[in-house]
C-alpha positions as a LaTeX table, in Angstrom:
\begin{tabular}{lrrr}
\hline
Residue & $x$ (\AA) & $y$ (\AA) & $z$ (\AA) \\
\hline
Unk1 & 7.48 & 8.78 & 13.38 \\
Unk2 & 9.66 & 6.04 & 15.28 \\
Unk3 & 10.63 & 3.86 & 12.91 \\
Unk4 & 11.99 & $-0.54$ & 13.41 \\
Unk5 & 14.36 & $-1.27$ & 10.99 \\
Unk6 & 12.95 & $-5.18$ & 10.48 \\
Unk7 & 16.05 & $-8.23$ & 9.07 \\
Unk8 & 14.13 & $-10.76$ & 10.29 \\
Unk9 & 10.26 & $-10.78$ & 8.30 \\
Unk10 & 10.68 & $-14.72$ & 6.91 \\
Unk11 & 9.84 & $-14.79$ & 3.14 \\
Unk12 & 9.25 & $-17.33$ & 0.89 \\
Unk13 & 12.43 & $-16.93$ & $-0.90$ \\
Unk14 & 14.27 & $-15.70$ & 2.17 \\
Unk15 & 14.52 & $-12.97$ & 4.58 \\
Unk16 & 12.22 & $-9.72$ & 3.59 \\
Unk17 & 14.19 & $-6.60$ & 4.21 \\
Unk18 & 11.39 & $-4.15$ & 6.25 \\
Unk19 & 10.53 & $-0.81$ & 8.14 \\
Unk20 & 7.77 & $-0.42$ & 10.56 \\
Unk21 & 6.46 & 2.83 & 11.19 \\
Unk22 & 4.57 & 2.90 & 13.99 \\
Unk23 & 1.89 & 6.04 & 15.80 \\
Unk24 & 3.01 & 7.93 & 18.63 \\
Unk25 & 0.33 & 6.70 & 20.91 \\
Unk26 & $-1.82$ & 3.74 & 20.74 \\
Unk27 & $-1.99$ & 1.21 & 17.58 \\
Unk28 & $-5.56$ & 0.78 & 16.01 \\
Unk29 & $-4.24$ & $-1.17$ & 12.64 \\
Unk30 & $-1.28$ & $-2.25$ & 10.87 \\
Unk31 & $-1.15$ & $-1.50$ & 7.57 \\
Unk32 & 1.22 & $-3.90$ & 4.87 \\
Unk33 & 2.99 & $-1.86$ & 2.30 \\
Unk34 & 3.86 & $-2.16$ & $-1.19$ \\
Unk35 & 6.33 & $-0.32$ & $-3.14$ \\
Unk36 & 6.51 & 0.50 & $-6.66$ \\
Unk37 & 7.99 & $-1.62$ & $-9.61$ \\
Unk38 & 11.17 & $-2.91$ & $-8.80$ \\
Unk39 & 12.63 & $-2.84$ & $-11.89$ \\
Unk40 & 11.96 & 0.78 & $-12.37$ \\
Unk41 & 13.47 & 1.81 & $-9.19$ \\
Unk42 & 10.96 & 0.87 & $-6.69$ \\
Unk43 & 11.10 & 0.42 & $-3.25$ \\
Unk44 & 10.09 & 0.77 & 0.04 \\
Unk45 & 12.09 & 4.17 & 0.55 \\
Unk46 & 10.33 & 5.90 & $-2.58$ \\
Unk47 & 9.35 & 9.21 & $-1.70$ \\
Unk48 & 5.26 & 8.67 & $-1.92$ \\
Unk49 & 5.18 & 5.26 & $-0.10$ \\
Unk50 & 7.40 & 6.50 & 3.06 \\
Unk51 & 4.75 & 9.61 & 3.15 \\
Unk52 & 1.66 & 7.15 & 2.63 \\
Unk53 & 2.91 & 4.92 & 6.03 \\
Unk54 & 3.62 & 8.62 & 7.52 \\
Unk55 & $-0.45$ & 9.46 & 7.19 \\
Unk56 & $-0.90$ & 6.30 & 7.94 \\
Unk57 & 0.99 & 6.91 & 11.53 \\
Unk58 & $-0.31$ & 9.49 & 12.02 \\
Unk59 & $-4.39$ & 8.09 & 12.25 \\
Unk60 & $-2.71$ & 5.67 & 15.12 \\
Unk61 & $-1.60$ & 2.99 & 12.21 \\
Unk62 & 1.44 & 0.67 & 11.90 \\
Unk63 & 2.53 & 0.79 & 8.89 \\
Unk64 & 5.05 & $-2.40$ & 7.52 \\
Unk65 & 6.83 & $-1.00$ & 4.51 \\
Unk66 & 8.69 & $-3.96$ & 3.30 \\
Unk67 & 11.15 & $-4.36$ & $-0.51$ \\
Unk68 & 9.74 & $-7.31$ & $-2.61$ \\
Unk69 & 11.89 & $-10.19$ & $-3.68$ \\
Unk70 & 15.55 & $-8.71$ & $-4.59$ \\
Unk71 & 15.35 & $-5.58$ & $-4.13$ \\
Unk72 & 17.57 & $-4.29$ & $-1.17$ \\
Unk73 & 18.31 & $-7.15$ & 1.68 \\
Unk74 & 15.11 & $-9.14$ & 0.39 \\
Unk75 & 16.16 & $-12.59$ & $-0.43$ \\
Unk76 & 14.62 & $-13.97$ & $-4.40$ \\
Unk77 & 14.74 & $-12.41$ & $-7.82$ \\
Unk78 & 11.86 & $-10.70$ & $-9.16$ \\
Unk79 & 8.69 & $-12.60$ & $-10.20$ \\
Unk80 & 6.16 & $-10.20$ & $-12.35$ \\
Unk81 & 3.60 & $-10.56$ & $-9.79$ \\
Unk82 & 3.05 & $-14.06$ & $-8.32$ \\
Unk83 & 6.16 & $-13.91$ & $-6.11$ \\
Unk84 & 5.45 & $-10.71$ & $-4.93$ \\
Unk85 & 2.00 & $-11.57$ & $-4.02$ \\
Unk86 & 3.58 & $-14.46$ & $-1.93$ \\
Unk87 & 5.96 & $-11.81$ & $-0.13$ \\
Unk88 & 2.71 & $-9.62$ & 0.27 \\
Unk89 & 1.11 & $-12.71$ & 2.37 \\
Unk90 & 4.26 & $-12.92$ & 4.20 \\
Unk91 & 4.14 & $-9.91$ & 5.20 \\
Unk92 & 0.61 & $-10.09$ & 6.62 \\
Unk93 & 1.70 & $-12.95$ & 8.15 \\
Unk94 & 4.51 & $-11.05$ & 10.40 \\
Unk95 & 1.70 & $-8.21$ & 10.70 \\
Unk96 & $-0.75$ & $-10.17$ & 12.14 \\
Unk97 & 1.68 & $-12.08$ & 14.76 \\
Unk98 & 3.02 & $-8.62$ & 15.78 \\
Unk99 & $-0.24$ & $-7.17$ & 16.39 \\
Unk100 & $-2.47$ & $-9.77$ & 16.99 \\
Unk101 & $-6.35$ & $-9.38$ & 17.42 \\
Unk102 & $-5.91$ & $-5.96$ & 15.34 \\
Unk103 & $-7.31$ & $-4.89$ & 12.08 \\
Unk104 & $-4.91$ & $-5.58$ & 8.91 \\
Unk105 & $-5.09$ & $-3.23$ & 5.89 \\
Unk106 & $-3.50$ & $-3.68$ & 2.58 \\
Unk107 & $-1.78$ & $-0.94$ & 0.56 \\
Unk108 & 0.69 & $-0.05$ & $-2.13$ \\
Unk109 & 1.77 & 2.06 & $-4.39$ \\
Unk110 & 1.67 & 1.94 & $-8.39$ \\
Unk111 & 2.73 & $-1.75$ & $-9.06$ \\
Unk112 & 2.43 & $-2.38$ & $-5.07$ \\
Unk113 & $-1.19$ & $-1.25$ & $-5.12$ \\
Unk114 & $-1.75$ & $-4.19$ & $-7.70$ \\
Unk115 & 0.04 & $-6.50$ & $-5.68$ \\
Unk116 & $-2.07$ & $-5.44$ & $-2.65$ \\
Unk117 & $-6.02$ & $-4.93$ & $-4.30$ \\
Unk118 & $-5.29$ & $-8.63$ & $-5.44$ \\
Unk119 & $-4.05$ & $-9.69$ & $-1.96$ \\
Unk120 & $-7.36$ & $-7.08$ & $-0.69$ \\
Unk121 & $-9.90$ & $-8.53$ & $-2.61$ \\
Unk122 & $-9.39$ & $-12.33$ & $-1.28$ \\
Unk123 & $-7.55$ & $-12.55$ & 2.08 \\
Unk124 & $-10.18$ & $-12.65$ & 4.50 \\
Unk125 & $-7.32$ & $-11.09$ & 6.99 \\
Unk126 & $-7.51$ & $-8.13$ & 5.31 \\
Unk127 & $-10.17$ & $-5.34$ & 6.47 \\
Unk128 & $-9.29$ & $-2.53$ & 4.21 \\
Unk129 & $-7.12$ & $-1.99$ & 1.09 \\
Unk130 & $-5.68$ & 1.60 & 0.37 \\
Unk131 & $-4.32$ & 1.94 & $-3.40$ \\
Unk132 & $-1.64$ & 5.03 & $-4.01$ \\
Unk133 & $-1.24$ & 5.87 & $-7.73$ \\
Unk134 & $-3.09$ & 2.56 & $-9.16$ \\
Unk135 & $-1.81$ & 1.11 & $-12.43$ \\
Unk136 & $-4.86$ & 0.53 & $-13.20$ \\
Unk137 & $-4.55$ & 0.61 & $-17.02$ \\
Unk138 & $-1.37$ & $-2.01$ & $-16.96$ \\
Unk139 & $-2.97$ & $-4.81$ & $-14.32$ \\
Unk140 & $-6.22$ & $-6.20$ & $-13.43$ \\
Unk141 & $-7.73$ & $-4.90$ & $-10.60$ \\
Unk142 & $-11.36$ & $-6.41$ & $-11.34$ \\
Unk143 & $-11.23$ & $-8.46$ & $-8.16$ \\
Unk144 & $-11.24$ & $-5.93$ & $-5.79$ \\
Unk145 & $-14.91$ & $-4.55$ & $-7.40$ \\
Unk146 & $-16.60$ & $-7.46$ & $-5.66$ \\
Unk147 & $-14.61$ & $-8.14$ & $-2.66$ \\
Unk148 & $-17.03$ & $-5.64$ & $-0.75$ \\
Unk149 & $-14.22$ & $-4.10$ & 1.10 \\
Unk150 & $-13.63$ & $-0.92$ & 1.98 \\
Unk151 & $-11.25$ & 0.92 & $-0.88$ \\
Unk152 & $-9.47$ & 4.50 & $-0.32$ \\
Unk153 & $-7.29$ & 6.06 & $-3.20$ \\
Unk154 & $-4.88$ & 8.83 & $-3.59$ \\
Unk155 & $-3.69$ & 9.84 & $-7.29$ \\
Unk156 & $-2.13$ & 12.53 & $-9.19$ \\
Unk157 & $-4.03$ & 14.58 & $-11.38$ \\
Unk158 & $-1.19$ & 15.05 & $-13.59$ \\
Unk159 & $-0.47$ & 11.54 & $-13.64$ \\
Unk160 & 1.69 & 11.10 & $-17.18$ \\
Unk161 & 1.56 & 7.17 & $-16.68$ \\
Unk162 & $-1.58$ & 6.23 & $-15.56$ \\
Unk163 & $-4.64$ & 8.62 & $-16.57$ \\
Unk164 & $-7.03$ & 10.39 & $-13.96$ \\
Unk165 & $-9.98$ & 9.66 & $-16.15$ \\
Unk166 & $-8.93$ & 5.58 & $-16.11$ \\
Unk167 & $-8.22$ & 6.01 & $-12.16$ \\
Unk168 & $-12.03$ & 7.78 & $-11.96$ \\
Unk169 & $-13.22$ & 4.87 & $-14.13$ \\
Unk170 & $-12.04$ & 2.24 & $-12.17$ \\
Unk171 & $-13.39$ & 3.70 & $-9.28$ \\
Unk172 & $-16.83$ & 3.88 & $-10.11$ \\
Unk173 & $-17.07$ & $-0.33$ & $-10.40$ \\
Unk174 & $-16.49$ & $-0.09$ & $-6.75$ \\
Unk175 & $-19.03$ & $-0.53$ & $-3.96$ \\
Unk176 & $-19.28$ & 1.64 & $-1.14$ \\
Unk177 & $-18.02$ & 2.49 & 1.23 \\
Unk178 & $-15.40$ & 3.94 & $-1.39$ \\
Unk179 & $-13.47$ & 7.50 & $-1.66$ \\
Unk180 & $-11.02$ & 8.89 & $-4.18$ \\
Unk181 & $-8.64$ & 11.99 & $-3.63$ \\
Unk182 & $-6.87$ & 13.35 & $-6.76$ \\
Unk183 & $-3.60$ & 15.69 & $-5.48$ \\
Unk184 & $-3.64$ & 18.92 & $-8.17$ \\
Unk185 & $-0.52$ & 19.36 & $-10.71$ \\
Unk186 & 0.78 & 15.90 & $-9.35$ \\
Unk187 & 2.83 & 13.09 & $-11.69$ \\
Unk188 & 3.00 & 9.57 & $-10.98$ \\
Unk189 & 5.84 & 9.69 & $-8.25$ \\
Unk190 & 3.86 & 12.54 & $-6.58$ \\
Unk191 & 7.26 & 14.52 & $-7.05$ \\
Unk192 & 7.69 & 18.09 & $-5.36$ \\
Unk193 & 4.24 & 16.90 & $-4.10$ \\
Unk194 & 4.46 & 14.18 & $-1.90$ \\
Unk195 & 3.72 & 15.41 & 1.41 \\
Unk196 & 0.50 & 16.08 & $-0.16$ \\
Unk197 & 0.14 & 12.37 & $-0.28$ \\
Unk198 & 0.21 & 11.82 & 3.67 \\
Unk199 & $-2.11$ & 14.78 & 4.27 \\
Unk200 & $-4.35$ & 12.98 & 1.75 \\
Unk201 & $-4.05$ & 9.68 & 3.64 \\
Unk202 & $-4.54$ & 11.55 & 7.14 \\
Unk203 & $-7.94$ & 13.46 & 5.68 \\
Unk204 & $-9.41$ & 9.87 & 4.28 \\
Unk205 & $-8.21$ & 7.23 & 6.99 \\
Unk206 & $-8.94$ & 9.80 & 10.43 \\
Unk207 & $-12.19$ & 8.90 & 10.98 \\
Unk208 & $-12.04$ & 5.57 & 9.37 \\
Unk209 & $-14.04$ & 3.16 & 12.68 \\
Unk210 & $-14.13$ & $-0.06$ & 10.40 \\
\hline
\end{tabular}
């Protein structure tokens, strides 16, 4: 997938270090990107996330990976949540300048996923949230239940962090239109598994018209 490598995405501690992955042929959506915690190695290069914007690219979406608040080239220190949720709007910001008049989606991955069902659930620029491995046991998610947005999820079923039974749970409080893929014999990071993770993201998002 032809990849932008992005300096210039204007944060509100600085300069957001970014990626943009973009579709071979024509751009239907852009898609904002969050990575895993960054104080337990996350970022926008982990393994799952770069194969979540890959399915996404490959359904004719942009995908904007992007590394929170000091991690990489990003500008800031980390900020437990509030911060990042601030970088998060930045980044829809720059998404919806570079593509304007197209749908936005949110998605992440563990800790990103929070970062972007919160952003989801009440930015009325955002048209559809995709959550990859939700920590769904560790942060509230409760807002996204009533946002009344469309919500696709990819998790291991081996998951040793967060459980596939607290993953299924949280997924029944959800309104439709709703779908859930669990990846067989796969742990949190999706390791030796995660170009199971794009396919998964490819089968849910292909015939996606919203």
């Amino acid at each position: 997938m032809p990849t932008e490598f992005l300096r210039e995405i204007a944060g509100p501690s600085g300069p957001l270090e970014a990626r943009l992955d973009l579709p071979a042929g024509e751009v239907r959506a852009v898609a904002v990107c969050g990575h895993p915690h960054p104080l337990h190695g996350g970022t926008m290069h982990t393994k799952a996330l770069y194969q979540t914007a890959k399915g996404l690219t490959r359904v004719g979406v942009a995908a904007l990976r992007f590394n929170f608040r000091g991690v990489g080239a990003s500008a800031g220190t980390f900020d437990a949540g509030p911060g990042e949720k601030d970088d998060f709007r930045a980044a829809i910001t720059y998404a919806a300048a570079r593509f304007p008049g197209l749908p936005i989606w949110a998605a992440g991955m563990s800790f990103g996923s929070w970062i972007a069902a919160s952003i989801g659930a009440t930015d009325p620029r955002i048209s559809l949230v995709l959550l990859v491995a939700p920590a769904v046991d560790r942060y509230d998610y409760a807002e996204l239940a009533g946002a009344g947005k469309p919500v696709f999820i990819v998790h291991g079923e081996e998951d040793e962090l967060i459980a596939a039974k607290d993953v299924r749970r949280f997924y029944g409080t959800l309104a439709e239109p709703k779908e859930l893929v669990m990846i067989e014999d796969a742990n949190h990071l999706f390791e030796a598994r995660t170009t199971l993770v794009a396919d998964a993201v490819e089968g849910l998002l292909a015939d996606w018209k919203g």
